[in-house]
C-alpha positions as CSV (number, residue, x, y, z in Angstrom):
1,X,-12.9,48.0,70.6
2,X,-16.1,47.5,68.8
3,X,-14.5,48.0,65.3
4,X,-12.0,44.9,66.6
5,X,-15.3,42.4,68.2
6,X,-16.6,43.7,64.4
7,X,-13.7,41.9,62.5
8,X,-13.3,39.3,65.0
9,X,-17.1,38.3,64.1
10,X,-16.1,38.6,60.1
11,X,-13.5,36.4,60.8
12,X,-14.8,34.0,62.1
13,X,-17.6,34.1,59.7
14,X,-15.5,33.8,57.0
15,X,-13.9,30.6,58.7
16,X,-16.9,28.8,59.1
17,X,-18.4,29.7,55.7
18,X,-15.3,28.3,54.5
19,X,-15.5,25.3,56.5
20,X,-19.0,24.6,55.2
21,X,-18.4,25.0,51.3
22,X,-15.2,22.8,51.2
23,X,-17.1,20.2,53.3
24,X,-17.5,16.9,51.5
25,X,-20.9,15.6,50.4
26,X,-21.6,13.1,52.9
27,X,-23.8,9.5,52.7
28,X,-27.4,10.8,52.4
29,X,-28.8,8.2,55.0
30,X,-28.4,4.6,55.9
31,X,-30.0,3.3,52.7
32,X,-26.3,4.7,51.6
33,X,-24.6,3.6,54.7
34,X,-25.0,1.9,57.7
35,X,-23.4,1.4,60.9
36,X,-22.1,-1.9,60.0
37,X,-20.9,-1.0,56.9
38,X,-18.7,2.1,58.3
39,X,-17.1,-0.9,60.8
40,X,-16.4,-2.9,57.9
41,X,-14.8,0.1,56.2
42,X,-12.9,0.3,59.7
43,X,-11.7,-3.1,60.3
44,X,-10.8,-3.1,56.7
45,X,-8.5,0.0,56.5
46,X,-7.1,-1.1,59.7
47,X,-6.1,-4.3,58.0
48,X,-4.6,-2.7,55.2
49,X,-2.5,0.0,57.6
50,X,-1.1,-3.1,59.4
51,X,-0.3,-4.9,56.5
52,X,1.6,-2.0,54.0
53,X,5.4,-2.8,55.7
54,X,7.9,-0.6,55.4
55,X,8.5,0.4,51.7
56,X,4.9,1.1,51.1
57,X,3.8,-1.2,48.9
58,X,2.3,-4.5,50.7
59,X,4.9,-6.6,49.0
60,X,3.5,-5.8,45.5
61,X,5.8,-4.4,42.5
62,X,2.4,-3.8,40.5
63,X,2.2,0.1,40.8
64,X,-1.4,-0.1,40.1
65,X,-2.5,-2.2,43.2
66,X,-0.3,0.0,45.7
67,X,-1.8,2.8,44.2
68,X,-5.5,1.2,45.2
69,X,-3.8,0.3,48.5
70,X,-3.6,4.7,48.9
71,X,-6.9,5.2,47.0
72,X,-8.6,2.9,49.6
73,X,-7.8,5.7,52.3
74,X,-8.1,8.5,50.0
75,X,-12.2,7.2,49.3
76,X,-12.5,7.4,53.3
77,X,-11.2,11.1,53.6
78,X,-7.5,10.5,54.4
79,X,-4.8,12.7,52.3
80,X,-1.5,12.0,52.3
81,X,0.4,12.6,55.2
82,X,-2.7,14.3,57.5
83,X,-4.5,12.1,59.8
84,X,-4.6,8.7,61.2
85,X,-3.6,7.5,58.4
86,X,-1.8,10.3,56.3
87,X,1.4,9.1,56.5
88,X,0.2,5.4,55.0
89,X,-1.1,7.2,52.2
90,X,2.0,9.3,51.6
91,X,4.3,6.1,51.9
92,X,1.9,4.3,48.9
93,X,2.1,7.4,46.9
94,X,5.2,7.7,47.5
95,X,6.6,3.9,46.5
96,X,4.5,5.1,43.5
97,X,6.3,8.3,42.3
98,X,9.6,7.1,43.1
99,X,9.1,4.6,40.4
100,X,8.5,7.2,38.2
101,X,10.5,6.1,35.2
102,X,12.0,8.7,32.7
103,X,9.3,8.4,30.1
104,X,6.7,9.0,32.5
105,X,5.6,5.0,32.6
106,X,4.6,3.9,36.2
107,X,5.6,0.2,36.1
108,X,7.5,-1.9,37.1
109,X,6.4,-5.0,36.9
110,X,6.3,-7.1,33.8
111,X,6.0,-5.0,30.4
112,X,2.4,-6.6,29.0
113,X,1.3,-4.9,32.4
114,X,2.8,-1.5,31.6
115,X,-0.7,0.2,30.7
116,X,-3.1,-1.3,33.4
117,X,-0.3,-0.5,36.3
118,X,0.0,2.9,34.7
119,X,-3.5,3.9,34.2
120,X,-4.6,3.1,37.4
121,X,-1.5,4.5,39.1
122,X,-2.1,7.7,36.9
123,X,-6.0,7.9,38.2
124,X,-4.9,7.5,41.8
125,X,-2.4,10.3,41.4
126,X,-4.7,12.6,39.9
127,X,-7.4,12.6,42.8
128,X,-4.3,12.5,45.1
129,X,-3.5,16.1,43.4
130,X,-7.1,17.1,43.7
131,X,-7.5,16.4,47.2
132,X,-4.5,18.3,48.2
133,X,-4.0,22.0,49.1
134,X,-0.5,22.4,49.0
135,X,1.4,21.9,45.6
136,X,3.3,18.8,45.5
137,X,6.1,19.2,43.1
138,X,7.3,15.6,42.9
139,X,3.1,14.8,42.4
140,X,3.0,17.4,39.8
141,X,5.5,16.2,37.8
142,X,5.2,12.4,38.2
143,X,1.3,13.3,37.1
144,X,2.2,15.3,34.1
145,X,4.8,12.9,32.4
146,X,2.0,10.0,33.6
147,X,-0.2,11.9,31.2
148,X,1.8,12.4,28.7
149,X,2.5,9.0,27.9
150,X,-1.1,8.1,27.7
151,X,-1.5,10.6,25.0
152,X,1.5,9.6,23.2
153,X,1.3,6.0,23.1
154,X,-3.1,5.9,22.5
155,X,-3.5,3.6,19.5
156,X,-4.6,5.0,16.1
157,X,-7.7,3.7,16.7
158,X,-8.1,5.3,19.8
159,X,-7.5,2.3,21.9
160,X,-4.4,1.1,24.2
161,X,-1.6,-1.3,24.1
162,X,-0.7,-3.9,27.2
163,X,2.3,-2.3,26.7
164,X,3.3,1.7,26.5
165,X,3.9,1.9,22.9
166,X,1.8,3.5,19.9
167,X,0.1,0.7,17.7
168,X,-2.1,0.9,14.6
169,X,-4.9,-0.8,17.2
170,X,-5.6,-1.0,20.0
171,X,-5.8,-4.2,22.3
172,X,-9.0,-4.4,24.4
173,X,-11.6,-2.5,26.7
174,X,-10.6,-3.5,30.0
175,X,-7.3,-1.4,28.5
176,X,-8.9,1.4,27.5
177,X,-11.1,2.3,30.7
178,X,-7.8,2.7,32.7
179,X,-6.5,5.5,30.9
180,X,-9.8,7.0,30.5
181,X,-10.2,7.2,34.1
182,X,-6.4,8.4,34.2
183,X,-7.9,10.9,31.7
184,X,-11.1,12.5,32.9
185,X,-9.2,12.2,36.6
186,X,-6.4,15.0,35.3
187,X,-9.4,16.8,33.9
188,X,-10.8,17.1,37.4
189,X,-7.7,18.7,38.3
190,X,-7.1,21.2,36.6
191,X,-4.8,19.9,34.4
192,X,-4.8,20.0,30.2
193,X,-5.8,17.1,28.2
194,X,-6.0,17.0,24.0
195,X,-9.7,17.0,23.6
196,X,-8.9,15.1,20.4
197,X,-7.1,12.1,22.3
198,X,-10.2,12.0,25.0
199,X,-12.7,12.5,21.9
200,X,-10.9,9.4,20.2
201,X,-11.0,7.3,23.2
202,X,-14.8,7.2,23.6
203,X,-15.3,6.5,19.6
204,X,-13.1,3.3,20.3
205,X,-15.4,2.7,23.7
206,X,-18.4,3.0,21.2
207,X,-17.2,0.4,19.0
208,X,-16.6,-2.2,21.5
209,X,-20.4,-2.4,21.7
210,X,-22.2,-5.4,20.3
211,X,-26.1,-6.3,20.2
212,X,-27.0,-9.5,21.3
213,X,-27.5,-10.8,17.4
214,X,-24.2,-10.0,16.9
215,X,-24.7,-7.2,13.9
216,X,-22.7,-4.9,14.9
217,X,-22.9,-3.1,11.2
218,X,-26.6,-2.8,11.9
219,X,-27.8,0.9,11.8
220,X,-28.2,2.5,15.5
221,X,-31.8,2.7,15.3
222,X,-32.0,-1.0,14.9
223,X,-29.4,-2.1,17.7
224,X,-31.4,0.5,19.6
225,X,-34.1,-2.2,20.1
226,X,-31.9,-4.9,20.8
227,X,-30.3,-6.3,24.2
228,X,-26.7,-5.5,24.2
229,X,-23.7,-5.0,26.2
230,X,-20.2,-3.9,25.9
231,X,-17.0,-6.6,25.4
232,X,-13.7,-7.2,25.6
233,X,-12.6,-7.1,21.6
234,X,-14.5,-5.1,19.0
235,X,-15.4,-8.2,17.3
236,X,-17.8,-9.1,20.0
237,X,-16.4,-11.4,21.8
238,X,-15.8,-11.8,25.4
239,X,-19.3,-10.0,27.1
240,X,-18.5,-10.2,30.6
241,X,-20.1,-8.0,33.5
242,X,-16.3,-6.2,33.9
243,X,-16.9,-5.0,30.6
244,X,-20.5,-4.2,30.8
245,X,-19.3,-1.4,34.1
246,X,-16.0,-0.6,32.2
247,X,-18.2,1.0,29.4
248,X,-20.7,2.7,31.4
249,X,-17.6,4.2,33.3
250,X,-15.7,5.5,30.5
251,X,-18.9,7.3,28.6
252,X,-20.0,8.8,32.0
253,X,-16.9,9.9,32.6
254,X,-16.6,12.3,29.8
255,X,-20.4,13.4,29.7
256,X,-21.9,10.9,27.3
257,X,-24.9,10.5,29.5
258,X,-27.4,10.6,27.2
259,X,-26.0,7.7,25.7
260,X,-28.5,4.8,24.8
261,X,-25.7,2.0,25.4
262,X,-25.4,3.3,29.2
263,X,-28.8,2.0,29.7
264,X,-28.2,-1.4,27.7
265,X,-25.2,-2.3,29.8
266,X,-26.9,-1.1,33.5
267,X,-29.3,-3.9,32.5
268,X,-26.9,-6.4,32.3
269,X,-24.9,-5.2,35.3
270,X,-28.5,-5.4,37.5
271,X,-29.1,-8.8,36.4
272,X,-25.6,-10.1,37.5
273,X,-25.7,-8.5,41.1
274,X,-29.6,-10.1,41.6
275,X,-28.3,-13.6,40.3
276,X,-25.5,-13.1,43.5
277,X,-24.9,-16.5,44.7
278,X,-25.2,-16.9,49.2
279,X,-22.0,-14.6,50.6
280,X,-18.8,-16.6,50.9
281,X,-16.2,-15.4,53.5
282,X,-13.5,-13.3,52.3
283,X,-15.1,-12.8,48.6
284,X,-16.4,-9.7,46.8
285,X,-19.6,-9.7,45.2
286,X,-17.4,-10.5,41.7
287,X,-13.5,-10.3,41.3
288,X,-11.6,-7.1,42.3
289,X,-11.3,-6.0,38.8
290,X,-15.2,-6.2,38.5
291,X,-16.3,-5.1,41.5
292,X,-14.3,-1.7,41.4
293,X,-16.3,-0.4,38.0
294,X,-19.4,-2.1,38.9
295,X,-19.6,-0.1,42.1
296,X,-18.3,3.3,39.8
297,X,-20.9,2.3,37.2
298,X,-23.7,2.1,39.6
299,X,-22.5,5.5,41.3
300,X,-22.0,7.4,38.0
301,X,-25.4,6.7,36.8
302,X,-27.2,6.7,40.1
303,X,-31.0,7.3,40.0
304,X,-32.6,3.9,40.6
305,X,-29.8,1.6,39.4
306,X,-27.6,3.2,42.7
307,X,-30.9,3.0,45.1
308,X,-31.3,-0.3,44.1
309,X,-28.2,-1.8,43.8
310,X,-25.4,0.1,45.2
311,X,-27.2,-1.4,49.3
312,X,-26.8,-5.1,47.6
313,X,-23.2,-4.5,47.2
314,X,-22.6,-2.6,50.4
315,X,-24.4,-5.5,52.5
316,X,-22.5,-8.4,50.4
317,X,-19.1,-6.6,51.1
318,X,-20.5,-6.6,54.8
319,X,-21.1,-10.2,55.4
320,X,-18.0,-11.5,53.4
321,X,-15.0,-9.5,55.1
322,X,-12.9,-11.6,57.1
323,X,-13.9,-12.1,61.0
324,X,-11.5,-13.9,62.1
325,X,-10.4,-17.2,60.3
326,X,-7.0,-16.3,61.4
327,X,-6.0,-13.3,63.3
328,X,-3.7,-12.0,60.5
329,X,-6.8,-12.0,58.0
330,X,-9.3,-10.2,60.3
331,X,-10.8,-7.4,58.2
332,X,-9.5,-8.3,55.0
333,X,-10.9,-9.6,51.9
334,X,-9.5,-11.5,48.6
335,X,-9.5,-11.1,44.9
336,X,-12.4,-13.3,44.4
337,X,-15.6,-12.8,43.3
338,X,-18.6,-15.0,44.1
339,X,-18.6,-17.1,41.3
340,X,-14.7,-16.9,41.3
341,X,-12.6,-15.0,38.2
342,X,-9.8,-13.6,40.8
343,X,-6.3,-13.4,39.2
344,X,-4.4,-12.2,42.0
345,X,-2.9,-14.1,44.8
346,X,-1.7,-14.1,47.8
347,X,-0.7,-10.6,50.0
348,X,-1.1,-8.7,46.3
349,X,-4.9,-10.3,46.2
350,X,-5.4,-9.4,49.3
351,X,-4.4,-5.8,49.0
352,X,-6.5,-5.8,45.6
353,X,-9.3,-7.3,47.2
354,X,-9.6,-5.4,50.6
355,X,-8.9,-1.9,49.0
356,X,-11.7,-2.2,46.2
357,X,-13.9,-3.4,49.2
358,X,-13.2,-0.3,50.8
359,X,-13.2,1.7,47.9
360,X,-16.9,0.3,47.2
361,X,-17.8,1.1,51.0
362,X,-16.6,4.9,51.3
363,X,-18.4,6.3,48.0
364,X,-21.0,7.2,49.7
365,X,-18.8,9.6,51.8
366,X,-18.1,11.1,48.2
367,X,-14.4,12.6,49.0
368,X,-13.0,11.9,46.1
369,X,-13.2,14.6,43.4
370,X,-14.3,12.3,40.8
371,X,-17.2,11.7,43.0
372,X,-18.1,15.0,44.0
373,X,-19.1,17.0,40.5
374,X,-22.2,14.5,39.2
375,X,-23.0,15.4,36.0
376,X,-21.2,18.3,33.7
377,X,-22.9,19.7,30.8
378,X,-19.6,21.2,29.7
379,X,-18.4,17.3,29.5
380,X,-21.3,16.8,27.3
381,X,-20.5,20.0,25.2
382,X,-15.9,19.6,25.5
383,X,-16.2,15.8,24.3
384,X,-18.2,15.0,21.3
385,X,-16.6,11.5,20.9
386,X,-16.5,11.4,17.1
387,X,-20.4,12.9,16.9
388,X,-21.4,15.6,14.9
């Protein structure tokens, strides 16, 4: 009998040491969270349960936004098909994977939306697979055809397409930083990525970086002294604050931390969120788009620029969701930033909108594996990104 009380006590040792090393790393304290921010993250997941209807997909054929519509959840602890809200989660992924087309491509929208539905559909899947215990064949396979296609259609200059086909060059930034998330988020999981495609992708990141005098042929040293942010084209042109996060996002996610244009473009990023006009109901603190890297910028980085910042956010997001203009819209909030720039309307923007806001207000919560690691030094020493 004692021998038995013995291993009962292992036992149940052993559960509760288990318990405690796969718990997630929660908020730190309320300059991370607050109580009104976790009933804004409430009211707002409540909204977007209500409002998914019956296929999944909130009336959206954008594989990208249903996949934020799951990642929403996912960012507040819920996995697929566990929980008050598993089986939301499943149904999203699900209108996701059944999509699935034969060449791996998750779209089915328009084709000059092939590679921003698929990216961010691919990212979504891969912390879906990282969150989950049990192997998901459908997930697995969906996820590894997803991946292959980003490989196999990355431009020759390391960049993407708008649509899922290999080009000389590659179109834009806000292009690339899809399928770099995509990228590092399979890395997370396990899963095998060409270090050459990953180490390409962050030399094209590189070169969408422009000082303020425009000398982009200038040597390092001397940009190195200059203001300077990251843009839309590699000719300079189109320096917005989306692109300023997208940057930062894609060289933190493959361990570039040292990198002197991270600190360039966190400059840029903190001037925008202190020049935040008076909350307007229903609007993020800037469109969907930009509010979903800024917050992952801010995160990835941390230190002082996510003390500082990362509560300005939180309390904007706070004081702009929906209370009530019409019963239907209560929680919710738009793609529409404070100074405008939202591109998606109606129930879509609205799914866009209210699942970035409660992307932004569960990363504190940190259960999402891409928010769990911080930094790797193996990043820094697996992806050289074209440097000696």
């Amino acid at each position: 009998m004692p021998g038995r009380c013995l291993w009962i006590a292992i036992c149940c040792l052993l559960v509760l040491l288990q318990a405690v090393l796969v718990k997630p790393v929660v908020a730190e304290g309320e300059w991370e969270t607050t109580a009104e921010s976790e009933q804004a993250l409430d009211r707002g997941l409540k909204w977007l349960a209500d409002n998914q209807g019956p296929e999944g997909n909130w009336t959206s054929n954008d594989l990208g936004l249903v996949g934020m519509g799951a990642l929403a959840f996912m960012a507040a602890g819920y996995q697929p098909g566990r929980g008050k809200y598993g089986d939301t989660v499943k149904r999203a992924l699900d209108y996701v994977i059944d999509r699935a087309k034969p060449s791996g491509l998750l779209n089915i929208s328009n084709s000059q939306r092939d590679m921003y539905n698929h990216g961010l559909a691919t990212f979504v899947l891969g912390q879906a697979n990282g969150m989950t215990s049990t192997q998901d064949r459908r997930l697995n396979k969906t996820l590894d055809d997803a991946l292959r296609l980003i490989a196999n259609t990355q431009s020759e200059d390391g960049g993407w397409d708008y649509r899922a086909r290999r080009q000389p060059r590659g179109h834009d930034l806000s292009l690339a930083v899809m399928q770099a998330k995509a990228l590092r988020s399979a890395v997370d999981s396990g899963l095998e990525v060409p270090n050459e495609v990953i180490d390409l992708a962050i030399r094209s990141v590189r070169d969408h970086y422009a000082p303020q005098n425009g000398r982009r042929d200038a040597p390092e040293s001397d940009q190195m002294k200059l203001p300077g942010q990251f843009t839309y084209t590699k000719g300079g042109g189109g320096g917005t604050i989306a692109m300023a996060a997208a940057g930062v996002v894609c060289l933190q996610e493959f361990g570039q931390y040292d990198d002197w244009r991270i600190r360039k473009n966190m400059d840029v990023i903190a001037a925008a969120i202190s020049q935040l006009p008076k909350p307007k109901a229903r609007t993020l603190p800037f469109d969907a788009y930009t509010s979903y890297y800024v917050g992952q910028a801010l995160y990835q980085v941390g230190g002082e620029d996510w003390d500082e910042q990362y509560p300005r956010l939180r309390d904007y997001l706070v004081a702009t969701q929906d209370s009530g203009t019409r019963p239907e819209l209560y929680g919710s909030w738009t793609d529409n930033g404070a100074n405008g720039g939202g591109k998606v309307g109606g129930r879509p923007g609205e799914l866009f909108g209210t699942s970035v806001a409660c992307f932004l207000l569960a990363i504190p919560n940190r259960y999402l594996p891409i928010l769990q690691e911080g930094k790797i030094e193996s990043l820094r020493q697996q992806f050289s990104g074209g440097r000696p």
